[in-house]
C-alpha positions in Angstrom: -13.7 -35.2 39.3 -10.7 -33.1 39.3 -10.5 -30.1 36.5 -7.3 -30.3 35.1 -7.3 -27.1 32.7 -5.1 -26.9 29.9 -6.2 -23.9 27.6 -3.8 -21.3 29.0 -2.9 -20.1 25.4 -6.7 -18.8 25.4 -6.3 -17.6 28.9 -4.8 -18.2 31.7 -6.2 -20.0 34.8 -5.9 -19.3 37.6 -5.2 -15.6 38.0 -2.2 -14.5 39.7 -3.1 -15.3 43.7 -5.7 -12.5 45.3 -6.9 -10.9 42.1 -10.4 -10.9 42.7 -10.0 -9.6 46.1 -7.9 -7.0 44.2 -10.7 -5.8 41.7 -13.2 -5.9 44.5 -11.4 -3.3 46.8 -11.2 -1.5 44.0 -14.5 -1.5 43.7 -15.7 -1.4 46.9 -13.3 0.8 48.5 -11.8 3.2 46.1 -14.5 3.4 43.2 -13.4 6.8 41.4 -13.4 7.8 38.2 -10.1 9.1 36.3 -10.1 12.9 35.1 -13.3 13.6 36.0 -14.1 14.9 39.5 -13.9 17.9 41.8 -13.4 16.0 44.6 -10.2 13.9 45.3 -9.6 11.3 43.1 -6.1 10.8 43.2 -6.2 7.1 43.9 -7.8 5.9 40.9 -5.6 8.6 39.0 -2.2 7.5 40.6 -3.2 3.8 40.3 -3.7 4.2 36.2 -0.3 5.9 35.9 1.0 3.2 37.9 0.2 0.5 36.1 1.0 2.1 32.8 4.5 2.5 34.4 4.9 -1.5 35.6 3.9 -2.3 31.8 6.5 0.2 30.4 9.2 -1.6 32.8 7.8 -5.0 31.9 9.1 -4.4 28.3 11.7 -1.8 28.3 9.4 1.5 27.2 10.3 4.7 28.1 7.2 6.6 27.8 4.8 5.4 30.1 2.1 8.0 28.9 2.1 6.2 25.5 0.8 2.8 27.2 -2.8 2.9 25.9 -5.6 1.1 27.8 -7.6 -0.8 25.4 -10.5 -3.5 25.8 -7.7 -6.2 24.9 -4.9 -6.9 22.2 -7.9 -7.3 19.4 -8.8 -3.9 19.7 -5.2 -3.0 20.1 -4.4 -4.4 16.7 -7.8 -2.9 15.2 -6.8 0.2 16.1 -3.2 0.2 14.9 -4.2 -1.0 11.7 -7.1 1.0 10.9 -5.6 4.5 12.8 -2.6 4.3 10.4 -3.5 2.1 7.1 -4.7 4.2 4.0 -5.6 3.6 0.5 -2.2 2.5 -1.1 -0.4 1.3 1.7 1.0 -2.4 1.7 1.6 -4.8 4.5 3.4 -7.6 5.2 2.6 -10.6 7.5 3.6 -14.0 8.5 1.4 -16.9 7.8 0.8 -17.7 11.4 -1.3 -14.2 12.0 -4.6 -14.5 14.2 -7.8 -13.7 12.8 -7.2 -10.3 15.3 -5.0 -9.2 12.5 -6.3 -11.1 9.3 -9.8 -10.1 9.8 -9.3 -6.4 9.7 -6.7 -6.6 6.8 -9.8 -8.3 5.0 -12.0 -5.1 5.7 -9.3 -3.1 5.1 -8.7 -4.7 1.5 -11.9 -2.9 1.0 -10.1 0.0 1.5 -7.2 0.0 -1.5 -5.1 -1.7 1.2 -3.2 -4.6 0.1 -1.2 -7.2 1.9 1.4 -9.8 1.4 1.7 -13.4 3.8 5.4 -14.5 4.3 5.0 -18.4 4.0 6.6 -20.0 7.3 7.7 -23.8 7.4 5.6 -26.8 8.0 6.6 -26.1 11.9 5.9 -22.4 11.7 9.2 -21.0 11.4 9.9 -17.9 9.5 13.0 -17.6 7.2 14.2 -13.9 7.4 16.2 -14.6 4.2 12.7 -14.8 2.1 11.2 -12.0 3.8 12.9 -9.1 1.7 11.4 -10.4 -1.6 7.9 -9.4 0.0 8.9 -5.2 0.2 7.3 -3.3 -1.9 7.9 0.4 -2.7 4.8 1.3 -0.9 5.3 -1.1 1.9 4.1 0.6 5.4 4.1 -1.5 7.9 4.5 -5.2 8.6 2.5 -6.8 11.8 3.8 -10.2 13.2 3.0 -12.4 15.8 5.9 -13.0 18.1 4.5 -16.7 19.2 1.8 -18.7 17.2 -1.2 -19.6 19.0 -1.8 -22.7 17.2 2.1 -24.0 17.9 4.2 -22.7 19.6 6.6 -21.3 17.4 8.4 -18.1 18.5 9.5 -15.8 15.1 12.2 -14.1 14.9 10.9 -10.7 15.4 14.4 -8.9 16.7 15.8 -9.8 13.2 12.5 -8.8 11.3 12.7 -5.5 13.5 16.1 -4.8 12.3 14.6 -5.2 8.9 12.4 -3.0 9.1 14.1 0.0 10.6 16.5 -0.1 7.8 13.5 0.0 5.1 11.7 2.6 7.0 8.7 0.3 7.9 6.7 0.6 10.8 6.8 -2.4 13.0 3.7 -4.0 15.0 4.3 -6.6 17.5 1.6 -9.3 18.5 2.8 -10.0 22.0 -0.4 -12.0 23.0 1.2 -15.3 23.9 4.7 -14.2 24.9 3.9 -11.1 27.5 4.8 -12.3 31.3 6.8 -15.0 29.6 9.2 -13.7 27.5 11.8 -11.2 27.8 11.0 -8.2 25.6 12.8 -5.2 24.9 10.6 -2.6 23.0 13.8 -0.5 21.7 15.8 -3.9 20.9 13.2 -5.5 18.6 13.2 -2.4 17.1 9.0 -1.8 17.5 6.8 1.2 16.2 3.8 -0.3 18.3 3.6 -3.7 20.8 -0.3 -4.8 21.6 -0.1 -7.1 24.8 -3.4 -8.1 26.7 -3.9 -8.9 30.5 -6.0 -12.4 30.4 -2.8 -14.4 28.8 0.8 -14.4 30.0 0.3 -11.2 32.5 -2.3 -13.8 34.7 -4.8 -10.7 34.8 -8.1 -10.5 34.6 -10.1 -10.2 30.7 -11.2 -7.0 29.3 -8.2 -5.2 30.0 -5.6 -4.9 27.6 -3.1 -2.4 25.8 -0.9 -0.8 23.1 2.7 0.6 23.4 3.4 3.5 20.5 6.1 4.9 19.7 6.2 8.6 18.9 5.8 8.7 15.3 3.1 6.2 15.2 1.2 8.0 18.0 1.7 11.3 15.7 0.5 9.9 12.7 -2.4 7.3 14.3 -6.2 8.4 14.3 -8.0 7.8 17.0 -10.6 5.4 15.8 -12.9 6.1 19.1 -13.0 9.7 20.2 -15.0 11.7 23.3 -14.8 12.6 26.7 -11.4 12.2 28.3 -12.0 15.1 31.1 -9.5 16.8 30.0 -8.9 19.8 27.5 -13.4 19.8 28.3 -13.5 23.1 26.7 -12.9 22.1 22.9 -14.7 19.9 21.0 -11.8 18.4 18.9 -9.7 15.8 20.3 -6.7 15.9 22.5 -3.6 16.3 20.5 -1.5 14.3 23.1 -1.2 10.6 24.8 -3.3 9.0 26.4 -5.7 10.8 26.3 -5.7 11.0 22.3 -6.7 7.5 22.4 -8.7 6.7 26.0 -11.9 8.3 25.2 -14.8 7.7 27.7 -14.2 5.5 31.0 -11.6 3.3 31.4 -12.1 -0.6 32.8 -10.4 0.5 36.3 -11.4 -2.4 37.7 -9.3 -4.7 34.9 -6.3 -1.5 35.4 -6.6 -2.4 39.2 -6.5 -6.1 38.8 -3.6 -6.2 35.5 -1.6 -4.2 38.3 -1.9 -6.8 41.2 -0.7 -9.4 38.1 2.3 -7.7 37.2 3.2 -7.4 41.0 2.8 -10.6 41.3 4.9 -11.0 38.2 7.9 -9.2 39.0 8.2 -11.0 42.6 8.0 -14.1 40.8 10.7 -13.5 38.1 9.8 -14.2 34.1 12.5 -16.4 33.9 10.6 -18.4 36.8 7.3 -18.6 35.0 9.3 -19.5 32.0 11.4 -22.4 33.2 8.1 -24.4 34.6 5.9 -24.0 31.7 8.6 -25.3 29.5 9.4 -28.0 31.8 6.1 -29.0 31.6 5.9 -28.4 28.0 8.8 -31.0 27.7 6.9 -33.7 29.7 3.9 -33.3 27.5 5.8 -33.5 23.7 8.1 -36.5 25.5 4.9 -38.4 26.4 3.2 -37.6 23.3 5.9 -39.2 21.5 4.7 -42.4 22.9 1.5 -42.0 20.6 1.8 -43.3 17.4 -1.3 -41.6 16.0 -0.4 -38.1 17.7 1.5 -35.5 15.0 2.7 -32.7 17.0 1.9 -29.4 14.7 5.0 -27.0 15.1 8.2 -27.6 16.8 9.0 -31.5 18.1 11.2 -29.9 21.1 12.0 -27.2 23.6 13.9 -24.6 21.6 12.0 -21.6 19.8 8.3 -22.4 21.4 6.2 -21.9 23.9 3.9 -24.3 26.3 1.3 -24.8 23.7 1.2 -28.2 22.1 -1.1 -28.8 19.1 -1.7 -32.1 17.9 -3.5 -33.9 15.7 -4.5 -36.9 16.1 -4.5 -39.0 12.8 -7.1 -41.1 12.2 -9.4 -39.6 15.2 -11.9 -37.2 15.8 -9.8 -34.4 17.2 -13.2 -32.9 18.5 -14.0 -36.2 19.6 -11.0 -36.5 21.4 -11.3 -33.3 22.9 -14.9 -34.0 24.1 -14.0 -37.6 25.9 -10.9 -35.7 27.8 -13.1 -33.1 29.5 -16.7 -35.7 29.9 -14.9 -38.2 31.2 -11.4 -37.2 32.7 -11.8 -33.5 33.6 -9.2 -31.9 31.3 -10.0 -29.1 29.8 -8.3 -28.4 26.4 -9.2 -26.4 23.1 -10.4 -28.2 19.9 -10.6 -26.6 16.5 -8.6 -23.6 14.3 -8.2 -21.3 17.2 -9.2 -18.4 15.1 -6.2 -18.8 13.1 -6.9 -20.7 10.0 -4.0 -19.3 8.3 -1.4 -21.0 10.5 -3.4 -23.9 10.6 -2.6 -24.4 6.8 0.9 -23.6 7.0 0.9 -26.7 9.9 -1.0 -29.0 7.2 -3.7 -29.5 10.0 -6.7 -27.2 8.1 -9.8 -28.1 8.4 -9.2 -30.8 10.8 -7.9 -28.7 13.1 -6.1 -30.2 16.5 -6.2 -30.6 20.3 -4.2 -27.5 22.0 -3.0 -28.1 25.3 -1.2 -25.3 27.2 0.0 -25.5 30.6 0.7 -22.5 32.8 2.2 -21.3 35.6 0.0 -23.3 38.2 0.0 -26.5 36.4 2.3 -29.6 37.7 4.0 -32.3 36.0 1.7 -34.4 38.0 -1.4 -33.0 36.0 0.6 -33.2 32.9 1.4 -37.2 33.4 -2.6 -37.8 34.3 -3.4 -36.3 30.9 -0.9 -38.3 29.2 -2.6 -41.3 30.9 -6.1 -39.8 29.8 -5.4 -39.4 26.2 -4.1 -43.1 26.3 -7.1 -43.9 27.7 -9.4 -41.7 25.6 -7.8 -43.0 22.6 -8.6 -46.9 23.6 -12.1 -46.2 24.2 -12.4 -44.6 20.9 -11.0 -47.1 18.9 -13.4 -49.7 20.8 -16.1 -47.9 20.2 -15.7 -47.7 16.0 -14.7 -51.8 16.5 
């Protein structure tokens, strides 16, 4: 049976062409370590700097030595959030956040830190009209996801930005399902801080992922893991300057080596490229959906302000269910549930049920997209037998 897989808003598959065969020369044939050695390791060094150079191009940074390695955008936002946050401080979020964000908000609440959800529409649109009335005199930061997860729906973070720089609020971008896809300009939207990760958009392998700060947040930020960095060996406190004030111990080179070969891989290709296909494909899979009388689409019905991931619910079925009978039986591989983000799954109206997410990528072709169609019509038949 042929996979068809679906579930690129998780991560994307496959990787750009020749990763692996990246990551093992890496490991293989070059195999240093960065900072630490007597002996020349220049490649590893020069490859880190690299890379961290391709990701500030990729969204318009100028410092490259303020791209931060991290495990992936989860520890990216952690880290933000709890290097900067104090008792007092208020924050200000969409209702489409990811647990990645919501989950250490919760801790921090713990902590004299309070927060305030911006109620999007039924499609997950944000209205930047009702988002002054949520600053508050001791409003520090607001964090927003620039694409939901769960549907689609791209916020208008270049107007929020502007917002914010006028207030005097730090800014925090959730890039995880817009970075390789969307143009973004770090100094336009007006960012303090970006988080990205490779496994998404970028076509990279997991475990590698990554934080752009801007000076004063990289000032004022604790670092939240500290230790050997092989530089400044002598002292015991940590290094005052980037990256190295926030890359203590050693680096996944590996995942550095292989998010590099991605963004090569990127750039020949064009974003616009990668862009135009998924959405094309995306368009194929909401018109053939339409066709379903049972299937509610949860977000945006067309093209404009989304990107290639389609929730829907299917009334009067087992979403699971669903799900389950599309990958037993016709090799299509979607993902079934709340998607870690039970917040947005509320503002859709599909909480607890959940829904069927289905996100093409780069490699998939309208051929695969008109087989699933076929599936789900198929899938959907057999079910309704089978309660008969």
């Amino acid at each position: 049976m042929k996979r068809i897989y679906l579930d690129n808003a998780a991560t994307s598959y496959p990787k750009a062409p020749g990763l692996g065969d990246a990551m093992k020369h890496f490991v293989d044939d070059i195999g240093d370590n960065v900072n630490r050695s007597g002996y020349d390791s220049l490649a590893a060094d020069e490859m880190v700097f690299e890379t961290r150079e391709m990701v500030a191009a990729l969204f318009n940074f100028p410092t490259p030595e303020n791209v931060i390695f991290t495990l992936n955008i989860t520890y990216g936002l952690n880290f933000v959030l709890k290097g900067i946050l104090r008792a007092g401080d208020h924050v200000i979020v969409s209702s489409m956040e990811h647990n990645a964000v919501m989950r250490p908000l919760g801790q921090l609440e713990n902590q004299g830190i309070k927060f305030s959800r911006v109620a999007c529409d039924e499609e997950g649109h944000l209205d930047v009209n009702s988002f002054d009335q949520h600053i508050q005199p001791n409003t520090k930061m607001v964090v927003l996801t620039h694409a939901s997860n769960v549907a689609g729906t791209v916020l208008p973070i270049e107007q929020i930005g502007a917002i914010c720089e006028k207030k005097g609020i730090l800014f925090v971008i959730d890039t995880a399902q817009t970075a390789g896809l969307l143009d973004l300009d770090f100094e336009r939207v007006k960012a303090s801080a970006l988080a990205f990760t490779g496994h998404k958009g970028l076509l990279g392998p997991q475990g590698i992922g990554g934080l752009l700060l801007s000076k004063q947040v990289a000032e004022s930020m604790d670092a939240l893991v500290s230790g050997g960095t092989g530089s400044l060996s002598e002292y015991e406190e940590v290094p005052p300057y980037l990256p190295d004030k926030f890359e203590a111990g050693t680096p996944n080179l590996p995942g550095i080596y292989g998010l590099r070969h991605a963004l090569r891989y990127i750039d020949a290709i064009g974003l616009d490229a990668i862009r135009e296909k998924e959405m094309q494909l995306a368009a194929a899979l909401l018109d053939g959906l339409g066709d379903f009388k049972s299937a509610r689409i949860a977000g945006p019905k067309g093209v404009n302000d989304r990107m290639a991931v389609v929730s829907v619910d299917f009334e009067g079925y087992d979403n699971a269910q669903v799900a389950y009978y599309l990958d037993k039986h016709h090799g299509i591989r979607t993902r079934c549930g709340l998607h870690c983000a039970p917040s947005a799954h509320k503002t859709l109206g599909t909480f607890p049920q959940g829904t069927v997410r289905l996100s093409p990528g780069h490699f998939n072709t309208q051929d695969e997209i008109h087989q699933t169609l076929s599936a789900i019509r198929t899938v959907l038949r057999e079910l309704e037998n089978t309660w008969r």
